[in-house]
LOMAR-299852 format. One record per residue (C-alpha): residue number from 1; x, y, z. Coordinates in Angstrom, 2 decimals. Example, Ala and Ser with C-alpha at 12.3 -4.5 7.8 and 13.67 -1.06 7.14 Angstrom:
<atom><num>1</num><X>12.30</X><Y>-4.50</Y><Z>7.80</Z></atom>
<atom><num>2</num><X>13.67</X><Y>-1.06</Y><Z>7.14</Z></atom>
***
This chain:
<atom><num>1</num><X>102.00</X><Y>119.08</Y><Z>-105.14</Z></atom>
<atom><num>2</num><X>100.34</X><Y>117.42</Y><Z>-108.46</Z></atom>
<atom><num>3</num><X>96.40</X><Y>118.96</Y><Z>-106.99</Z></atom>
<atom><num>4</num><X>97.45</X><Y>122.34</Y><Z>-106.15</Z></atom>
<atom><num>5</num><X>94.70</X><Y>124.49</Y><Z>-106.35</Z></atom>
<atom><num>6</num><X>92.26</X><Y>121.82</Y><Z>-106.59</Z></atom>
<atom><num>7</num><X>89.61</X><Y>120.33</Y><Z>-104.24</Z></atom>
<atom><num>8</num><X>90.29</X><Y>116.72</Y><Z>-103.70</Z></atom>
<atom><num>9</num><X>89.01</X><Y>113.57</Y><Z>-101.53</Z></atom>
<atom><num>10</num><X>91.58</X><Y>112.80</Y><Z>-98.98</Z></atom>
<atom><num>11</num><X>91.07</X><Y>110.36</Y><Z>-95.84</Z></atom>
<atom><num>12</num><X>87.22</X><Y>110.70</Y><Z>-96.34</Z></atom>
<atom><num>13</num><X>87.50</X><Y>114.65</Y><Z>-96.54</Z></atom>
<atom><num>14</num><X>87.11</X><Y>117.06</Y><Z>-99.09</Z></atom>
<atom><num>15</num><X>90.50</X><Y>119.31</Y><Z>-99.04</Z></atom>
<atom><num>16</num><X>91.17</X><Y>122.55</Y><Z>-100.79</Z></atom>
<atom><num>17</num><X>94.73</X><Y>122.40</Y><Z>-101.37</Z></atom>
<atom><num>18</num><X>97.23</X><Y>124.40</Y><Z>-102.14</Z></atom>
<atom><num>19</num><X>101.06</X><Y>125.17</Y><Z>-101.26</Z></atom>
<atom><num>20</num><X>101.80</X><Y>129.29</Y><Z>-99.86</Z></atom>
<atom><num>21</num><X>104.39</X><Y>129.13</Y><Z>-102.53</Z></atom>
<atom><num>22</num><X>101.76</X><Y>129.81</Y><Z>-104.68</Z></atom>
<atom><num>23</num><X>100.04</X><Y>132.46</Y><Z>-103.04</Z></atom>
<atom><num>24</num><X>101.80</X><Y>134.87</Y><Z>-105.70</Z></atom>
<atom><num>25</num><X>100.40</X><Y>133.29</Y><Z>-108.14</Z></atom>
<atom><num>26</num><X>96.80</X><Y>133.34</Y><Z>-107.14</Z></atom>
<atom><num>27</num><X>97.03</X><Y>137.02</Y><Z>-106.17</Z></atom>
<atom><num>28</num><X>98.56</X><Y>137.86</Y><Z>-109.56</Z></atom>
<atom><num>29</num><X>95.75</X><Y>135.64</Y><Z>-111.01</Z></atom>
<atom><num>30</num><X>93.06</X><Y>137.65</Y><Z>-109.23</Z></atom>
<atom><num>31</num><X>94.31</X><Y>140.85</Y><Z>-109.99</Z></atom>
<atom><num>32</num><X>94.49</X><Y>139.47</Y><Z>-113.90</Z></atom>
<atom><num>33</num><X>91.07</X><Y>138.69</Y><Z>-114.21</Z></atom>
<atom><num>34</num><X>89.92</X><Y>141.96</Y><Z>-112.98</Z></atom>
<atom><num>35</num><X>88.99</X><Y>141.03</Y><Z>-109.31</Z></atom>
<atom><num>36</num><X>91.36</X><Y>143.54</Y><Z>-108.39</Z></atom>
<atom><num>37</num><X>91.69</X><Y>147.48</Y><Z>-109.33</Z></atom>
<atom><num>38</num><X>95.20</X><Y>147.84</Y><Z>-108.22</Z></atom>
<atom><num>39</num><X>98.05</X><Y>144.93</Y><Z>-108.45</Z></atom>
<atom><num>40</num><X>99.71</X><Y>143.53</Y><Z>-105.26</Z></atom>
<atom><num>41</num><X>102.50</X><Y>141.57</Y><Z>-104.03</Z></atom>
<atom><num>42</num><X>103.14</X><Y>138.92</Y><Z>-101.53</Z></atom>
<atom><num>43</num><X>105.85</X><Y>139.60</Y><Z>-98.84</Z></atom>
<atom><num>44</num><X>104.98</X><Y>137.08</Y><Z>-96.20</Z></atom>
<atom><num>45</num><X>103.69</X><Y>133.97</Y><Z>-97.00</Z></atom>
<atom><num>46</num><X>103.02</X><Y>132.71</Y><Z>-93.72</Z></atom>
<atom><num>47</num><X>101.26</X><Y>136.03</Y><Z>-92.95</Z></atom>
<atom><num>48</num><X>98.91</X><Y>136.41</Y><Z>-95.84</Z></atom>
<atom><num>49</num><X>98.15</X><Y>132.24</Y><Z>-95.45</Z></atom>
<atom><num>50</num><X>96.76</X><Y>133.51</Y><Z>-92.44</Z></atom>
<atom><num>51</num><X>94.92</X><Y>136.20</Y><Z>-93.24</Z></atom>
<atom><num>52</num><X>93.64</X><Y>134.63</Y><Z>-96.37</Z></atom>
<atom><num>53</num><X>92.37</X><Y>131.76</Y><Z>-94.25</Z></atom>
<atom><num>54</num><X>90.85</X><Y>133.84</Y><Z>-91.07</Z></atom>
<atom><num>55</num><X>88.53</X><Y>135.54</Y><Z>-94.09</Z></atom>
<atom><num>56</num><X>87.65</X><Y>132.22</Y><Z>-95.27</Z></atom>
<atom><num>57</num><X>86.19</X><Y>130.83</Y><Z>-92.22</Z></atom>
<atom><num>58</num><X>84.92</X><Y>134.82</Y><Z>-91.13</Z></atom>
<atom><num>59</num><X>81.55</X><Y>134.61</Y><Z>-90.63</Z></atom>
<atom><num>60</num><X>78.79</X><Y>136.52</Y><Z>-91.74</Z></atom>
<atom><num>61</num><X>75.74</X><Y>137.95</Y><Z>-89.82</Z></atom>
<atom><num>62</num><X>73.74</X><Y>135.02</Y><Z>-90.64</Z></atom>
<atom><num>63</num><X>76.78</X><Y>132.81</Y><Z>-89.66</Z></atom>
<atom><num>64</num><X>77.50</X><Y>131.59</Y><Z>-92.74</Z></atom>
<atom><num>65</num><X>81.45</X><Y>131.62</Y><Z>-94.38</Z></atom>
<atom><num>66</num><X>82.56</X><Y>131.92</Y><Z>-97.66</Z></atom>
<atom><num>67</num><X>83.63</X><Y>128.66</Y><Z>-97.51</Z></atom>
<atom><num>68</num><X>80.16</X><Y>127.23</Y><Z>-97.14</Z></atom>
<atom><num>69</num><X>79.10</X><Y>130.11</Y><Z>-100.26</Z></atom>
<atom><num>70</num><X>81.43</X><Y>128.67</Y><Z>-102.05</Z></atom>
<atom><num>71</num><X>80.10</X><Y>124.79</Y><Z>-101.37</Z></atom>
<atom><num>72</num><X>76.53</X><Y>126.31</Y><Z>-101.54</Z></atom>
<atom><num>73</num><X>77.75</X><Y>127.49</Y><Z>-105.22</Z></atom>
<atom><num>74</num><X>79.31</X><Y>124.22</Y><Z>-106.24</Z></atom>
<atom><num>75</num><X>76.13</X><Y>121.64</Y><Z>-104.88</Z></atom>
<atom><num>76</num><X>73.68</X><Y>123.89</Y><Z>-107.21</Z></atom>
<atom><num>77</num><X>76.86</X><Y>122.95</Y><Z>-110.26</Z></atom>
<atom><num>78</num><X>76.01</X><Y>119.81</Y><Z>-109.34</Z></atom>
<atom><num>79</num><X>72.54</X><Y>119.29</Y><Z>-109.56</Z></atom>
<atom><num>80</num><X>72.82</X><Y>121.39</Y><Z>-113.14</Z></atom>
<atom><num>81</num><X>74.64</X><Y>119.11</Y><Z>-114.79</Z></atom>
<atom><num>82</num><X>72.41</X><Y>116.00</Y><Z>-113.43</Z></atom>
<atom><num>83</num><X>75.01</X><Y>115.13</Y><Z>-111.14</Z></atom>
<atom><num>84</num><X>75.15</X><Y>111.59</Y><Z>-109.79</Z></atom>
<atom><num>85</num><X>74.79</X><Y>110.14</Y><Z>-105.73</Z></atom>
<atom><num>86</num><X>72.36</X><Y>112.86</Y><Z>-105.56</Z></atom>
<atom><num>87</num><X>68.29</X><Y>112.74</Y><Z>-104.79</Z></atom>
<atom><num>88</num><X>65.28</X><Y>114.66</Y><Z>-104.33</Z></atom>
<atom><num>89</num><X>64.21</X><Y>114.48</Y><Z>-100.68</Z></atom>
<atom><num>90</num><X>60.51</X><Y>113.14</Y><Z>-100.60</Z></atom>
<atom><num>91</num><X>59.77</X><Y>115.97</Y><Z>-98.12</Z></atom>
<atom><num>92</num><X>60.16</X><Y>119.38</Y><Z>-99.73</Z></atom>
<atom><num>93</num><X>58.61</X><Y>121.97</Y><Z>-97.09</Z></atom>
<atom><num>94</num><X>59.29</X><Y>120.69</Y><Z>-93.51</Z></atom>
***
């Protein structure tokens, strides 16, 4: 998979992608850059996939997930760096 890891535009969605085969990886990463205290292994792909995912889409008292964080995050990247297909609404306080 060429966009592993990666968010991508596919059949007019946006898709965070990447295979459990490298699960490993991205645990080993975490625990790397200090995200971690102690190191960890994966023993069951399938397993922590699911686990992974189910805290993804948790949701938090005021019913947001750290998926839409994460999108909250990336739209203020966005308007940062003057990113295009992007305006100011004409109503600010409604």
């Amino acid at each position: 998979m060429s966009q592993s890891g990666q968010a991508v535009i596919k059949d007019g969605k946006i898709v965070i992608e990447f295979s459990l085969g490298h699960l490993p990886q991205i645990l080993e990463g975490a625990w790397a850059c200090g995200i971690l205290s102690e190191r960890w292994k994966v023993t069951d792909e399938p397993t922590f996939a699911k686990e992974l995912m189910i805290q993804m889409n948790r949701e938090s008292e005021n019913g947001t997930t750290l998926v839409h964080r994460m999108c909250d995050e990336a739209i203020k990247k966005v308007l940062e760096s003057g990113g295009d297909g992007i305006d100011a609404h004409p109503v600010q306080n409604a």
